[in-house]
C-alpha positions as CSV (number, residue, x, y, z in Angstrom):
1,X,21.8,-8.8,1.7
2,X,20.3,-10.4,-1.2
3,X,19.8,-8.7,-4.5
4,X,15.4,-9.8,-4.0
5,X,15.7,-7.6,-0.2
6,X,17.5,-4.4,-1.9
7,X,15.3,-4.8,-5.0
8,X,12.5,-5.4,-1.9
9,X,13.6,-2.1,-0.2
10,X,14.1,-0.1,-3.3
11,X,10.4,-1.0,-3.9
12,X,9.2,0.4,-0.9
13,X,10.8,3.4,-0.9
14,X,9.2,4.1,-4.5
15,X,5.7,2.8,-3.8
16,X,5.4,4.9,-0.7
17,X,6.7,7.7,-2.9
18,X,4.4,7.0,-5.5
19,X,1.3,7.1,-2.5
20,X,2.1,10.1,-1.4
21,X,2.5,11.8,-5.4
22,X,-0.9,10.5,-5.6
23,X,-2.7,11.6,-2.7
24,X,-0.9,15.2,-4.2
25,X,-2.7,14.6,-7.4
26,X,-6.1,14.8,-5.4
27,X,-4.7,17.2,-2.8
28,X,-4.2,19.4,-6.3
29,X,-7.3,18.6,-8.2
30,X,-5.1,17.3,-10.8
31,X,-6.6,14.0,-11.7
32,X,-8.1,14.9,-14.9
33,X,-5.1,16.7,-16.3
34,X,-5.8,14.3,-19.2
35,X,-9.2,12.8,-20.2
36,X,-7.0,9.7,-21.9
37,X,-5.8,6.6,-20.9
38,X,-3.3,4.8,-21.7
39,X,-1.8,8.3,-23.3
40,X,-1.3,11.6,-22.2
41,X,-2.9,13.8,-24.5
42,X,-2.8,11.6,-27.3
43,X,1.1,11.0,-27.1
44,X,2.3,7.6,-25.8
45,X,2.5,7.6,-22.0
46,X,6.6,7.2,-21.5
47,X,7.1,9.4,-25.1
48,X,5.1,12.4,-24.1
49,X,7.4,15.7,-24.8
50,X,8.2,17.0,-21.6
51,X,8.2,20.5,-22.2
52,X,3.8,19.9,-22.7
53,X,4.2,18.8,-19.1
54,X,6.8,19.5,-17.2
55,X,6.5,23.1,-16.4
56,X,2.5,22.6,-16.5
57,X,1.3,22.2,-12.9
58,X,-1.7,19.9,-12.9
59,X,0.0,18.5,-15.8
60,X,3.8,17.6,-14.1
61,X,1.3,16.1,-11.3
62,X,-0.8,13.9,-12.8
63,X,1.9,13.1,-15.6
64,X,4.9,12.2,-13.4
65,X,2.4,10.5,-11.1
66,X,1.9,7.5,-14.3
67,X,5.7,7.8,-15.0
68,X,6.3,6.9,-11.3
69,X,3.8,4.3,-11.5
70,X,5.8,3.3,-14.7
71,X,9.0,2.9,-13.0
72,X,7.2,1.1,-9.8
73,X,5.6,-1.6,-12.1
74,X,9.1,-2.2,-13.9
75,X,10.7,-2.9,-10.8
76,X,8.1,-4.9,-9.5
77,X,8.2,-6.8,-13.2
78,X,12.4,-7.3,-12.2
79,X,11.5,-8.9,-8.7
80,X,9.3,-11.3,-10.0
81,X,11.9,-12.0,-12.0
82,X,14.4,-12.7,-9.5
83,X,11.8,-14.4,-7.3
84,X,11.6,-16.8,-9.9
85,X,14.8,-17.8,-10.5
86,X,15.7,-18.3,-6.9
87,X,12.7,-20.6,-6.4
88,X,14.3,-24.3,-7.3
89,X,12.9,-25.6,-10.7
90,X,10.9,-28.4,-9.0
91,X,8.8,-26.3,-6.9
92,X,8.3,-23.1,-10.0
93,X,4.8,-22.4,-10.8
94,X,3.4,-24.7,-14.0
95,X,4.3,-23.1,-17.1
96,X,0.4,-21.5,-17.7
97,X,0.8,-18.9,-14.6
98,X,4.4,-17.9,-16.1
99,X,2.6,-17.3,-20.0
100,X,-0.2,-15.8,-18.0
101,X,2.4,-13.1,-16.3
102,X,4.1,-12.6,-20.2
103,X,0.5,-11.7,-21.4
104,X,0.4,-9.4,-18.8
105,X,3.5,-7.6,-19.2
106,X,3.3,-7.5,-22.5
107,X,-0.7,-6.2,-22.6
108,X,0.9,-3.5,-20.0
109,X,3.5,-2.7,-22.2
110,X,1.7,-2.2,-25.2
111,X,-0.4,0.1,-23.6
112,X,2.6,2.2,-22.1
113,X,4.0,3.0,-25.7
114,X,1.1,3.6,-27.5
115,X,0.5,0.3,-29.4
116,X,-2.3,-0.7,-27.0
117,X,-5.1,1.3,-26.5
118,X,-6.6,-0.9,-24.1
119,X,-10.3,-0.3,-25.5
120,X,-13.7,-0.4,-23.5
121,X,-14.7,-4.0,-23.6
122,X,-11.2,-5.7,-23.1
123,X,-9.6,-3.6,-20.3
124,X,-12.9,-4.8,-18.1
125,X,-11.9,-8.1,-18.9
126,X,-8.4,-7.4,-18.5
127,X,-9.2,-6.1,-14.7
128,X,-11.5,-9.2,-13.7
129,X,-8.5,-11.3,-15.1
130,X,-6.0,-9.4,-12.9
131,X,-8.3,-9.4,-9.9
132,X,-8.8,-13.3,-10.1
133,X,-4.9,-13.7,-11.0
134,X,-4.3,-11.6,-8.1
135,X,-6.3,-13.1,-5.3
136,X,-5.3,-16.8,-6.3
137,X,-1.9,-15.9,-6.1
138,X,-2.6,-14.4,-2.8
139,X,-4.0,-17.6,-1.7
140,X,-1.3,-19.8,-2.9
141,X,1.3,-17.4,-0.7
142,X,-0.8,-18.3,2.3
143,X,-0.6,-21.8,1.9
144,X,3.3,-22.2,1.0
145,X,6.7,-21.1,2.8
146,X,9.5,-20.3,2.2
147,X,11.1,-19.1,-1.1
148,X,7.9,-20.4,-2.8
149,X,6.0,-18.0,-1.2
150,X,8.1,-15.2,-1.8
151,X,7.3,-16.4,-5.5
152,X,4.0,-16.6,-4.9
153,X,4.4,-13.1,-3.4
154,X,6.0,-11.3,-5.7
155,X,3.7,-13.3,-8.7
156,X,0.6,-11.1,-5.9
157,X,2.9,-8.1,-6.2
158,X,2.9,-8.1,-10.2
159,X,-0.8,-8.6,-10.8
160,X,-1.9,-6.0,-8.5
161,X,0.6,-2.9,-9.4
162,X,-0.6,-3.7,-13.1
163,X,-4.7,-3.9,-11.6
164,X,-4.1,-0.6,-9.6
165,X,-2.6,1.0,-12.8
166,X,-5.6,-0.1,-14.8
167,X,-7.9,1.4,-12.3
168,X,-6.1,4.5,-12.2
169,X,-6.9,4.2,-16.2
170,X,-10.7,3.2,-15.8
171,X,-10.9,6.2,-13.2
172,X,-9.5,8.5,-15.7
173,X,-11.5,7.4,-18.6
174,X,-15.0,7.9,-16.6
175,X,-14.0,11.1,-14.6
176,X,-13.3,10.3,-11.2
177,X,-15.9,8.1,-9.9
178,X,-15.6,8.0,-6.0
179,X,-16.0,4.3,-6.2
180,X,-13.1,3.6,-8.7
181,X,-10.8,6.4,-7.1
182,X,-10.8,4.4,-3.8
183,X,-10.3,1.1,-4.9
184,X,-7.1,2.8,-6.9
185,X,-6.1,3.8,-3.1
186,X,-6.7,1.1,-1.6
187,X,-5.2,-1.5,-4.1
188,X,-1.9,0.7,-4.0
189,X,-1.7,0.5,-0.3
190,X,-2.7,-3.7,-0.6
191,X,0.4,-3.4,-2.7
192,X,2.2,-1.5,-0.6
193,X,2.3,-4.1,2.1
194,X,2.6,-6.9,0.5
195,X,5.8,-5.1,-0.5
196,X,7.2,-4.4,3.0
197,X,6.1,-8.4,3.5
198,X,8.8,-9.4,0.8
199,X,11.2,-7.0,1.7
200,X,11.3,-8.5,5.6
201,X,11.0,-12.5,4.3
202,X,14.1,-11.4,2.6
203,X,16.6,-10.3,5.1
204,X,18.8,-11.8,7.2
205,X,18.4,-12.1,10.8
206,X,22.1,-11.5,11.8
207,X,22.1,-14.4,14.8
208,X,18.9,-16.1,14.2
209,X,19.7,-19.5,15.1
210,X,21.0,-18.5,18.3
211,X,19.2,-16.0,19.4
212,X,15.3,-17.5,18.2
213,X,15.1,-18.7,22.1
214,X,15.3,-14.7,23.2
215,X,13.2,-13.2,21.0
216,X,9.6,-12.6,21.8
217,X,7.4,-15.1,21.5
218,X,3.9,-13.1,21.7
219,X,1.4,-13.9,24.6
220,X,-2.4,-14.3,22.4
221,X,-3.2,-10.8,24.0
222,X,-0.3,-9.4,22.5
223,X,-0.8,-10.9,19.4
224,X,-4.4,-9.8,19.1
225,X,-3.3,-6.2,20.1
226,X,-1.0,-6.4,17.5
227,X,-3.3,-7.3,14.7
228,X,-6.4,-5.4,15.7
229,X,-4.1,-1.8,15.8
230,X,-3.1,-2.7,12.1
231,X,-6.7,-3.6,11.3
232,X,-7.4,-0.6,12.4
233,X,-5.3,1.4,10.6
234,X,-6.2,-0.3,7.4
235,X,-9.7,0.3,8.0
236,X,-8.9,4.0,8.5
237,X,-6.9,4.5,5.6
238,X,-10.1,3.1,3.5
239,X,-11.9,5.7,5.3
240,X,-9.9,8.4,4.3
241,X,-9.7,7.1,1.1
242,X,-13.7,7.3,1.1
243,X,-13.6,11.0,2.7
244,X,-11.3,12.2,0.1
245,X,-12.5,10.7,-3.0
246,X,-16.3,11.5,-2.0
247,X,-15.6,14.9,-1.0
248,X,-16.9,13.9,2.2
249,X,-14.4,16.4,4.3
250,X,-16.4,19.3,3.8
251,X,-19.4,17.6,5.9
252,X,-18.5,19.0,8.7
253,X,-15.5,21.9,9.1
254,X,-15.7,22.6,12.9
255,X,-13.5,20.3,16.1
256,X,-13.9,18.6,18.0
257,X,-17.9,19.8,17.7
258,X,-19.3,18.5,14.4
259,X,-21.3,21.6,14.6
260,X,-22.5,24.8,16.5
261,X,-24.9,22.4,17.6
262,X,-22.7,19.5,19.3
263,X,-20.5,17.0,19.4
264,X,-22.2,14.8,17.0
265,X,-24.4,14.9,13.6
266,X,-28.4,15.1,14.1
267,X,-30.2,12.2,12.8
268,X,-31.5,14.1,9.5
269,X,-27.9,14.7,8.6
270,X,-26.8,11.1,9.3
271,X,-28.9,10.3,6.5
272,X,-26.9,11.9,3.6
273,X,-23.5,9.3,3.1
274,X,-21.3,11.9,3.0
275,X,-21.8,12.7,6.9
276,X,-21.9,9.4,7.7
277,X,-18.5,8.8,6.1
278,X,-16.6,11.9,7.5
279,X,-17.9,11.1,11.1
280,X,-16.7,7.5,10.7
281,X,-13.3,8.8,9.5
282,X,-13.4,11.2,12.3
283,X,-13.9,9.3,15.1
284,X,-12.1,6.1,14.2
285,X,-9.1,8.1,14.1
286,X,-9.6,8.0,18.0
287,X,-9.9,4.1,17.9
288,X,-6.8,4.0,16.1
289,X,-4.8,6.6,18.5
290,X,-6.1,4.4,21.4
291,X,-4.9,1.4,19.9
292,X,-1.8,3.1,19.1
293,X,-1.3,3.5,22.7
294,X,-2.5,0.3,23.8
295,X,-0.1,-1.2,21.6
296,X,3.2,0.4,23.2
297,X,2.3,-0.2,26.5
298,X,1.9,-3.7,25.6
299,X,5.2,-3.4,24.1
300,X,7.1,-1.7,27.3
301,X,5.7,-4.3,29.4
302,X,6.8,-6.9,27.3
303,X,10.4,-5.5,27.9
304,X,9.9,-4.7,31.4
305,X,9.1,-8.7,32.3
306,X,12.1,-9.3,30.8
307,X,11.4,-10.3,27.3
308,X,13.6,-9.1,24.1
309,X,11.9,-7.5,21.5
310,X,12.9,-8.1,17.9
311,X,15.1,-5.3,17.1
312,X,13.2,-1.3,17.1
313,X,9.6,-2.6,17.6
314,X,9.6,-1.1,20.6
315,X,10.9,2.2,19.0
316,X,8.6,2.0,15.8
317,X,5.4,1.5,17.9
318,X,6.3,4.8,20.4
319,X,7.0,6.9,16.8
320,X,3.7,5.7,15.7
321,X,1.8,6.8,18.7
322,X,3.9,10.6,17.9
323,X,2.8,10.1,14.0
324,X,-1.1,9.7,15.1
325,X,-1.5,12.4,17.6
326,X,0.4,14.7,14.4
327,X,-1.8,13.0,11.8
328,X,-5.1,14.0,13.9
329,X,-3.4,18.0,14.1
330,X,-3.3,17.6,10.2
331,X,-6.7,16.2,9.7
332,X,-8.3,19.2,11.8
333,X,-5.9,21.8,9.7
334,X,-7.6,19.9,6.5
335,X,-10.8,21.8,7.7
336,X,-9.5,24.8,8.9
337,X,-7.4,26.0,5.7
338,X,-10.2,24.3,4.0
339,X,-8.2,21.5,2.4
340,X,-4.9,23.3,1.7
341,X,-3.0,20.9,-0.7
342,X,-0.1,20.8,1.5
343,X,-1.4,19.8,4.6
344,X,-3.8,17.2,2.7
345,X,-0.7,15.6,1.2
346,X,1.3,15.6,4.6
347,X,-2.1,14.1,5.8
348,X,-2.4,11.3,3.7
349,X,1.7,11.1,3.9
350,X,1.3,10.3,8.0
351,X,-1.7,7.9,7.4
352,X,0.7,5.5,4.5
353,X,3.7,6.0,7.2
354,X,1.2,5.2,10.0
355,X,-0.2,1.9,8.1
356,X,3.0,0.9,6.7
357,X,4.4,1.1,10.4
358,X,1.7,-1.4,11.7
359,X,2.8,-3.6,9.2
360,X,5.9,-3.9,9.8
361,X,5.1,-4.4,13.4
362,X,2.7,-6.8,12.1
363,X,5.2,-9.2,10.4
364,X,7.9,-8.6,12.6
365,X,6.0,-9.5,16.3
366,X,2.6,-10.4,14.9
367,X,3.8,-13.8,13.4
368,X,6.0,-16.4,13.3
369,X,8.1,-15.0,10.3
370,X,11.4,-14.7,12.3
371,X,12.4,-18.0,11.2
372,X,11.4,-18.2,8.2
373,X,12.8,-15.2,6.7
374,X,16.3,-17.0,7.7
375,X,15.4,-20.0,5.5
376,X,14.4,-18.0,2.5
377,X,18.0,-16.5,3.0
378,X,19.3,-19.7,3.5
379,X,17.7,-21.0,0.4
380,X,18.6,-17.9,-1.9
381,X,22.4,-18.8,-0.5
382,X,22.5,-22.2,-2.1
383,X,21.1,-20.7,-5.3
384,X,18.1,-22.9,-5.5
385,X,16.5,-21.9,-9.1
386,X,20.2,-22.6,-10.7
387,X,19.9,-26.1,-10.0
């Protein structure tokens, strides 16, 4: 195992930590613990006294939740790092996007010990900035392979942990718009996979070579099946996000009626956003379960013809179909113990686990990364960025 696919997996484990700490902080109400950003009441973020927070409630939630964040970007900093010097010299990124990633680390920083106090006018430059950086960088993944794009990649990786941070900031600093609270979401799940992607371009395929004529190779239904479930699931998330960050879950606390009335809104309630975004939430979690399902029967006939499917896809796509049916249960107890902080956070815990799931099933089935990912090990073998 290379030291990029354990730094990969550490990664994962502490962003999907980090996703579910804050869907806490808005399963507690504890997003405006402190009205300041970059600092926590006045005090340098990572110098804050911890006896002014630790024991605090909304405070330990909202505080740990930008120390986590903290840790998340360092590591993230350290695979970029590794990503580049595992990339060969020839085929490194021109010297302008490595000052461009100093200037960003060190604005970040700044801002984390109090030096920077990343005012009005230049943190909404600063976020444009990272938002350009980060969908170029995006781009150039998609066009290269190999270890360049896992440069590319983790270059993706770094740019949008420190634009999700930011917005977590702007958020702060204007009270918890709905608008900027979502994107925060969304970004951090958008980081989340492009995680999981590094961490499975980076391990090694124990027979590869061998074996690459018994492994699946995906009919065009499957693939599509494939895709659309973790389309879906990504759209839902964003619709949850919406429902949670608008307050839209209190449009409607009955099930499966929407009301006393029926099954569905009327068409003067459909007018207010709030409705509309709850019953979209509502019912596309059906889509999803039914693509859920779709997508392990696919899977077991697969197997069934005769066909080997890369190693626990089968398995991971029958747990997901368990996770939805329990992560509709948990929606429906959201409105009967009227958004009990518990069952929101296991809520929103089941929909990251359910998303990241598809993505792995996504990268693993969905494309043609099998032999790739043994190449990039190959590469990182040879030690291509010490030549």
């Amino acid at each position: 195992m290379t030291h990029l696919h354990r730094v990969g997996i550490l990664l994962t484990v502490l962003t999907f930590t980090l996703i579910v700490w804050g869907g806490h902080v808005n399963s507690t109400n504890s997003g405006m613990a402190f009205s300041d950003w970059p600092t926590s009441n006045t005090s340098a973020m990572i110098t804050y006294t911890p006896s002014e927070w630790l024991w605090q409630g909304d405070r330990f939630w909202e505080h740990g939740h930008r120390l986590l964040a903290t840790i998340v970007g360092i590591v993230t900093t350290i695979m970029l790092v590794i990503a580049y010097r595992a990339t060969p010299r020839e085929r490194r990124p021109n010297g302008i996007i490595i000052a461009f990633a100093a200037f960003v680390f060190a604005t970040v920083a700044s801002a984390l010990v109090g030096v920077n106090p990343m005012s009005g006018g230049f943190m909404e430059s600063f976020m444009i900035t990272l938002a350009i950086a980060f969908a170029y960088f995006l781009y150039r993944s998609a066009k290269t392979l190999g270890q360049v794009r896992i440069l590319w990649l983790s270059l993706a990786a770094f740019t949008s942990v420190c634009l999700q941070g930011a917005f977590g900031g702007y958020t702060v600093r204007n009270n918890l718009p709905w608008w900027t609270s979502t994107v925060h979401g969304v970004l951090a799940e958008v980081f989340f996979m492009i995680v999981i992607g590094i961490t499975f371009l980076t391990v090694r395929r124990q027979g590869a070579r061998n074996t690459d004529n018994e492994r699946l190779k995906p009919t065009p239904t499957l693939k599509v099946i494939i895709f659309t479930t973790w389309g879906f699931s990504f759209i839902q998330f964003i619709l949850g996000a919406l429902t949670r960050h608008n307050h839209a879950w209190s449009a409607s606390l009955s099930w499966p009626q929407w009301n006393s009335e029926g099954f569905f809104p009327s068409s003067d309630l459909l007018q207010h956003p709030q409705v509309l975004i709850h019953f979209f939430h509502r019912t596309f979690a059906y889509a999803v379960a039914l693509m859920m399902a779709v997508q392990w029967a696919a899977m077991r006939r697969a197997v069934k013809s005769g066909k080997t499917l890369p190693k626990n896809a089968e398995r991971i796509s029958f747990v997901g179909c368990v996770l939805v049916i329990a992560q509709i249960a948990l929606g429906v107890l959201v409105l009967q113990t009227l958004r009990n902080e518990v069952v929101t956070t296991l809520h929103v815990m089941i929909g990251v686990a359910l998303l990241a799931m598809n993505t792995v099933l996504m990268y693993t089935v969905g494309g043609k990364h099998q032999p790739e990912a043994e190449a990039v090990h190959q590469a990182m073998l040879v030690g291509g960025g010490r030549r």
